[in-house]
C-alpha positions in Angstrom: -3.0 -5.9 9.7 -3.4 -5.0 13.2 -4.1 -6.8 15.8 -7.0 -5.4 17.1 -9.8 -6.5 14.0 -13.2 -7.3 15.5 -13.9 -11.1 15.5 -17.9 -10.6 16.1 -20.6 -11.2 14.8 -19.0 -14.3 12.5 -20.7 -12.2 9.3 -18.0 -9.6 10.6 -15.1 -11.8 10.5 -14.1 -11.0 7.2 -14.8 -7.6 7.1 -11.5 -6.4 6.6 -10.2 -2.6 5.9 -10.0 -4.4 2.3 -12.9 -5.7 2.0 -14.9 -2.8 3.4 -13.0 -0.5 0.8 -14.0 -2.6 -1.7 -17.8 -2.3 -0.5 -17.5 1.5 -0.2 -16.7 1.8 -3.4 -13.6 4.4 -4.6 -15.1 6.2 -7.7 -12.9 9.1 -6.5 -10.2 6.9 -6.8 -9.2 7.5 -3.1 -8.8 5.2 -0.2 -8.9 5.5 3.7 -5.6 6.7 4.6 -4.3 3.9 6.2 -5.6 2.1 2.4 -4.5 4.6 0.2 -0.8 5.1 2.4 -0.7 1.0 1.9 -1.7 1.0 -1.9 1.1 3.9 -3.1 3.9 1.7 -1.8 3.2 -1.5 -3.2 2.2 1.0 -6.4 5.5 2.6 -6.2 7.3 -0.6 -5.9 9.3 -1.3 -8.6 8.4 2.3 -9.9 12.2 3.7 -10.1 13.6 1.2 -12.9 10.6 1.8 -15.0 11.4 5.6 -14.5 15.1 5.2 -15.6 14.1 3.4 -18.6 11.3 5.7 -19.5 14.1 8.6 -19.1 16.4 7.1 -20.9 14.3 6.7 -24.1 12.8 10.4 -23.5 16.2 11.6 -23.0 17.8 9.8 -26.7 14.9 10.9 -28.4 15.3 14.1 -27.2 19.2 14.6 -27.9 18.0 12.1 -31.4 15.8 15.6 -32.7 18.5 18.1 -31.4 20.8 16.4 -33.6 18.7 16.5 -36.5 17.8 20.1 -36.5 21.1 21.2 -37.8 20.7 18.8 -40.7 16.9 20.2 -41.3 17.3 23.7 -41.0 21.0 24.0 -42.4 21.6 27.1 -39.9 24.2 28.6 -42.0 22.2 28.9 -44.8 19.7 31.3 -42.7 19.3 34.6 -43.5 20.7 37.3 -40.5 17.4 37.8 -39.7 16.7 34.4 -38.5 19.9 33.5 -37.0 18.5 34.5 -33.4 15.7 32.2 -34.1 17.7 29.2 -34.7 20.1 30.5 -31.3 16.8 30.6 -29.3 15.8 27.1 -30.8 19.3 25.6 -29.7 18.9 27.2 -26.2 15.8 25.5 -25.4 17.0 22.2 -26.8 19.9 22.4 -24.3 18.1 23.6 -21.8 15.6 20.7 -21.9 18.4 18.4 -22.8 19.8 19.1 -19.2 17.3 18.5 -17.4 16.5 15.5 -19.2 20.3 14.2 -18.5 20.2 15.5 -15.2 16.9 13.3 -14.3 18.2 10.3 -16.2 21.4 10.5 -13.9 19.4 10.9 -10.9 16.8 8.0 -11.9 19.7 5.6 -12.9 21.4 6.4 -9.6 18.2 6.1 -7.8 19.1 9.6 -5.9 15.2 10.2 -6.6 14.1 9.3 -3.1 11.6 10.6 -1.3 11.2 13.5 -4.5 10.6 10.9 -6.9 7.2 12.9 -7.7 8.4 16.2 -7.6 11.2 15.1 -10.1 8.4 13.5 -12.7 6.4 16.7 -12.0 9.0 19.1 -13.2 10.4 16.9 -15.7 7.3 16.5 -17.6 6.8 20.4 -17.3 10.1 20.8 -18.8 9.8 18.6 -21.7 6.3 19.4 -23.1 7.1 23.5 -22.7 10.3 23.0 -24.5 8.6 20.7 -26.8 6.0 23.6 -27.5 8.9 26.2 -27.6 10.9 24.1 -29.7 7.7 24.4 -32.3 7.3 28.0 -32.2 10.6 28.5 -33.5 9.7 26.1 -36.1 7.0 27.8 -37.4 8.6 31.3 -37.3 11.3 29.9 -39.0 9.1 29.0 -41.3 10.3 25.6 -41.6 7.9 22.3 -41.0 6.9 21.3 -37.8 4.6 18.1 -37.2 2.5 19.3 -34.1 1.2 15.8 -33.5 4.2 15.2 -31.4 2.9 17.8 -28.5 0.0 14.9 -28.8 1.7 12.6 -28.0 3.7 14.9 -25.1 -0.1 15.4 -23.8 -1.1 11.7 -23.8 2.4 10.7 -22.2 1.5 12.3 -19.3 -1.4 9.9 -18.4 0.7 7.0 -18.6 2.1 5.2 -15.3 4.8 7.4 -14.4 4.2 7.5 -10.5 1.7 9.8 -10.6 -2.1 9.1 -9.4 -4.7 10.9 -12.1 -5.9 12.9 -9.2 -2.1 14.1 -9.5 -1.8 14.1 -12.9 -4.9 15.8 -14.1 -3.6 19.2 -12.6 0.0 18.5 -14.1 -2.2 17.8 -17.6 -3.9 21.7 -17.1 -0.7 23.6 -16.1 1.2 21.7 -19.2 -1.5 22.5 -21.9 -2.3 25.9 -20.4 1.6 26.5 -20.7 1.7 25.3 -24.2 -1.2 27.7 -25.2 0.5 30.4 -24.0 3.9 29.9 -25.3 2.2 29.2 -29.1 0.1 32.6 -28.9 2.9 34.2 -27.1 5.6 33.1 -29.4 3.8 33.0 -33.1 1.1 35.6 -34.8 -1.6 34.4 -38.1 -2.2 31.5 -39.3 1.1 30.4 -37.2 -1.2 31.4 -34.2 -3.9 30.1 -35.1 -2.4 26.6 -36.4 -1.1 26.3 -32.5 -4.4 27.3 -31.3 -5.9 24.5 -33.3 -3.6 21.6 -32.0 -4.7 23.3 -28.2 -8.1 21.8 -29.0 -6.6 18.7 -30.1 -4.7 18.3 -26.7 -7.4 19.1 -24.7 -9.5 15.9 -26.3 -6.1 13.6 -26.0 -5.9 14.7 -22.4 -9.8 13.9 -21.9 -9.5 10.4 -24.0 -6.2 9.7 -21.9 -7.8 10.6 -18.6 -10.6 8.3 -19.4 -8.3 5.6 -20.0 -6.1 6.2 -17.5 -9.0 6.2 -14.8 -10.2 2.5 -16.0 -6.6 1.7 -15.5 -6.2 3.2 -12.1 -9.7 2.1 -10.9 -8.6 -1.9 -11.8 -5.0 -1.5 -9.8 -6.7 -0.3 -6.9 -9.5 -3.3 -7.0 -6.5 -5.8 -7.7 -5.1 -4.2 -4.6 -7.4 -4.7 -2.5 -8.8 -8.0 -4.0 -5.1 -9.7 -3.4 -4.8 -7.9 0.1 -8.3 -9.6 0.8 -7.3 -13.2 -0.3 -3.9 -13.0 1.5 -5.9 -11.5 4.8 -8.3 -14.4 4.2 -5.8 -17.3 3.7 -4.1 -16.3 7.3 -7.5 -16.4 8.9 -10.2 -18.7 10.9 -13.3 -17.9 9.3 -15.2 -18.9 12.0 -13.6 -16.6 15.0 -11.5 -14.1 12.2 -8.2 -14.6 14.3 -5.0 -15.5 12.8 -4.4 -19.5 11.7 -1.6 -21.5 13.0 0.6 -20.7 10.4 0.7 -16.9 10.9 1.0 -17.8 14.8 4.1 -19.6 14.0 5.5 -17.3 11.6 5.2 -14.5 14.0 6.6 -16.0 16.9 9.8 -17.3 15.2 10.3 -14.4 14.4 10.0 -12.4 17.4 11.9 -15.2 19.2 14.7 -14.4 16.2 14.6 -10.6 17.6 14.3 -10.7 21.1 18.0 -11.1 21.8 18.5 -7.9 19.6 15.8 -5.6 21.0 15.8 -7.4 24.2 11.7 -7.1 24.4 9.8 -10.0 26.5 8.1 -12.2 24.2 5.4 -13.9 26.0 2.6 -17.0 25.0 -0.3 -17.7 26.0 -2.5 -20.6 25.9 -6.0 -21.1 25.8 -8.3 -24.1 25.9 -12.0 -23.9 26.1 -13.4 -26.0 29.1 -15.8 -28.5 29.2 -16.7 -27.7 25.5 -17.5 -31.1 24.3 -20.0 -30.9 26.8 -21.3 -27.2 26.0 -22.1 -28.5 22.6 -23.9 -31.5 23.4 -25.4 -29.7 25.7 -26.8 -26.1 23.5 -25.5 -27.5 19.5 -23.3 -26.8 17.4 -24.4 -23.2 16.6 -24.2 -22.3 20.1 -20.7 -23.9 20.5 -19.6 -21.7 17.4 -21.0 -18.7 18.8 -19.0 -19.2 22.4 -15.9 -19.9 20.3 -16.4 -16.4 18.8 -16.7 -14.7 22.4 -13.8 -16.5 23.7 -11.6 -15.3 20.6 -12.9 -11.6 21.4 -12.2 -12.0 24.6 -8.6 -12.9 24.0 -8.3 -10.6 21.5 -8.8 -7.7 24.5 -5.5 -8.8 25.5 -3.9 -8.0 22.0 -3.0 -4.4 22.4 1.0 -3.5 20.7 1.6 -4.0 16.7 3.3 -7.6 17.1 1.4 -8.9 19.2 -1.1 -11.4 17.6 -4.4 -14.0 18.7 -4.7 -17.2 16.5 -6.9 -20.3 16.9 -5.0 -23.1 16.8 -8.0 -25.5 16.3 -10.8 -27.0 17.5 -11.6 -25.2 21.2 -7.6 -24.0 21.3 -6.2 -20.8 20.7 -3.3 -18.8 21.6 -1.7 -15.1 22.2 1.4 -13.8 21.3 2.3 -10.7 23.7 5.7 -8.9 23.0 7.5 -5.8 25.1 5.2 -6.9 28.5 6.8 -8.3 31.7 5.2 -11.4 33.3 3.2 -9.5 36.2 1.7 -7.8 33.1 0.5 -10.6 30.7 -0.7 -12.3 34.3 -2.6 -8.9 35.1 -4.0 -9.3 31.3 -4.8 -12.9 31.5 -6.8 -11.8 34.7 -8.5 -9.4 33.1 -9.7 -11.6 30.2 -10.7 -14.0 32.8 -13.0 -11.8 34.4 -14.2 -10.0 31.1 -15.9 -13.8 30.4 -17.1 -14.2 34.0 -18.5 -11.0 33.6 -19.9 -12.2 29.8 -21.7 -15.2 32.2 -22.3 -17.5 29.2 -24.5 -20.2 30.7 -22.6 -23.4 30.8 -24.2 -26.0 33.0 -22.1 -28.6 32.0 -19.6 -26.5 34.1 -18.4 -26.7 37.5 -18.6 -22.9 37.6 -22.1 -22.8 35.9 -20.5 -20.5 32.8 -18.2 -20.9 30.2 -14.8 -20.6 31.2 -11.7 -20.8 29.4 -7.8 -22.5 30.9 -4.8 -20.1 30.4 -1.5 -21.3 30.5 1.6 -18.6 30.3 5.3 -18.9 29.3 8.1 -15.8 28.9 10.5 -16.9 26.3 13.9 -17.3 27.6 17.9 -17.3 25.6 17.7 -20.1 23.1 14.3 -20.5 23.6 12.6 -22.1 19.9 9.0 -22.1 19.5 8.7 -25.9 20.4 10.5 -25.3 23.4 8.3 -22.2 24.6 4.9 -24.1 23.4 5.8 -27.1 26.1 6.3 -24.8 28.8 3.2 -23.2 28.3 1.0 -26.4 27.1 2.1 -27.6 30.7 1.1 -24.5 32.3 -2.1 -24.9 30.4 -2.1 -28.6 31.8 -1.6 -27.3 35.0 -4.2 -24.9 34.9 -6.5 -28.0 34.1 -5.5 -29.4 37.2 -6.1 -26.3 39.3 -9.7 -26.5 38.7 -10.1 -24.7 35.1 -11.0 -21.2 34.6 -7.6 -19.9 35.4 -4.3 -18.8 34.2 -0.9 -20.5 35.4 2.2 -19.2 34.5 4.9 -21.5 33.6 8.2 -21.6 35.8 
């Protein structure tokens, strides 16, 4: 999540990119882009083994009815006539074969890559237009041939195979257009007319797989963004919608871990309400929460690269992680932020300066700084600031 999430009103806290979606609606099965980018690569996560697998048992069963065919149709026993049949039959079993081998490979190795897609795409092509030639020479052979299978080819296609249904459906329409044609293409009478037939069929397996396959998608993407939500929510204050503690620490161990790599200033920030004790005995509770809401959006102004982050620590104390800034720069946005509350002019008469005012205190991380280490030097600059008279920033030495 970025940085830069409005914290006001406090109804808005929560109203997270997820959550929004989730009000929105997706009947289309589409998301925002940022969303929909987010949801096909936890989707595709995991998606390549599955895809080797599922080759690997299209590809044996595949090689399994090649082998068979000689035993069914005893090819020397075919009259002259027929003998190009059964060599046309044999081509587009090897033909399909190789591709199917040559995708297995390529899964298995994950070479896939970015034309993971592309590879499912033709694959599936492949497979259900040999599958349909494969039956035309069947029936002109006049030998048995259970159509059903071209079923199953059709409802195959709707199962989780990387593909959204958006993508699928016009994968569905090219494959059983393609197997129309190559049955009235390829056969004449009541050969024709059987393939016709089973058409009709696959066009209501692809409408009662389409259905299913849309209830499917439709729950991924709402378990998508229901545990995106939750997690969003569990590394939040509710009341002011900035990060918690625990994300706060997360982050900055980790950009402390970095810094000597990428050699990017990592700077923290301090914040302590003033006189707040005294703001809520003064205007309540509701009041006090509502000025520790304009503080956090405040402070959140200052937030403005991908890493940096704004967390309340607790009570009237919160923090901001800056990274890739210089000192003069985190001073010139601590001013700023100063200044954006003067100019807010929250009454506070409890106050020395007659409005609420907030205590900075900066530190830039230094070699073998840990987070302990940078926290005291800026909870003293904080302390410091205290001193000076509130309502300013001081930046550690």
């Amino acid at each position: 999540m970025s940085a830069h999430h409005p914290t006001l009103p406090a109804h808005e806290a929560l109203r997270t990119s997820y959550s929004r979606q989730l009000r929105q609606g997706f009947a289309d099965l589409r998301f925002d882009p940022p969303l929909e980018a987010a949801f096909r690569e936890e989707f595709d996560r995991g998606l390549a083994p599955r895809l080797a697998w599922l080759a690997l048992l299209i590809t044996v069963s595949w090689l399994a009815f090649w082998a068979v065919d000689p035993l069914r149709m005893q090819p020397q026993a075919l009259p002259a006539a027929q003998q190009g049949l059964w060599t046309e039959l044999m081509a587009v079993r090897s033909t399909v074969a190789a591709v199917l081998l040559l995708a297995t490979w390529r899964a298995w190795g994950r070479h896939l890559g970015g034309h993971l897609r592309h590879w499912v795409v033709v694959t599936a092509l492949v497979v259900t237009l040999g599958g349909a030639w494969g039956a035309t020479c069947y029936l002109r052979l006049g030998s048995f041939q259970p159509l059903e299978i071209l079923l199953l080819l059709m409802a195959g296609l709707f199962l989780p195979i990387g593909l959204t249904l958006r993508q699928t459906l016009p994968l569905a329409l090219a494959c059983l257009v393609g197997m129309t044609l190559v049955g009235v293409l390829q056969t004449e009478g009541a050969a024709q007319g059987r393939f016709l037939y089973f058409s009709g069929l696959m066009l209501v397996a692809a409408l009662v797989a389409a259905f299913g396959a849309y209830h499917r998608e439709y729950a991924q993407r709402e378990q998508f963004l229901l545990r995106a939500e939750l997690a969003w929510q569990a590394g939040r204050d509710s009341l002011t919608g900035l990060c918690n503690r625990r994300l706060l620490e997360e982050r900055l161990q980790a950009l402390l871990a970095q810094a000597p790599h990428d050699r990017a200033p990592v700077a923290l920030v301090l914040a302590d309400v003033d006189h707040f004790k005294r703001y809520n005995d003064l205007y309540g509770a509701a009041a006090g929460d509502a000025a520790l809401r304009t503080v956090a959006e405040v402070l959140q102004s200052m937030a403005g690269h991908p890493f940096d982050m704004v967390a309340r620590l607790g009570g009237k104390s919160m923090a901001v992680l800056l990274h890739g800034l210089p000192l003069p720069e985190v001073q010139r946005l601590a001013a700023r932020a100063l200044n954006d509350l003067r100019t807010r002019a929250v009454p506070h008469d409890g106050s020395e300066h007659g409005w609420l005012g907030v205590s900075l205190g900066l530190a830039m991380a230094e070699p073998g700084d840990s987070p302990q280490s940078l926290h005291r030097r800026a909870d003293h600059a904080l302390y410091q600031a205290k001193l000076n008279g509130n309502n300013c920033a001081i930046a550690a030495p």
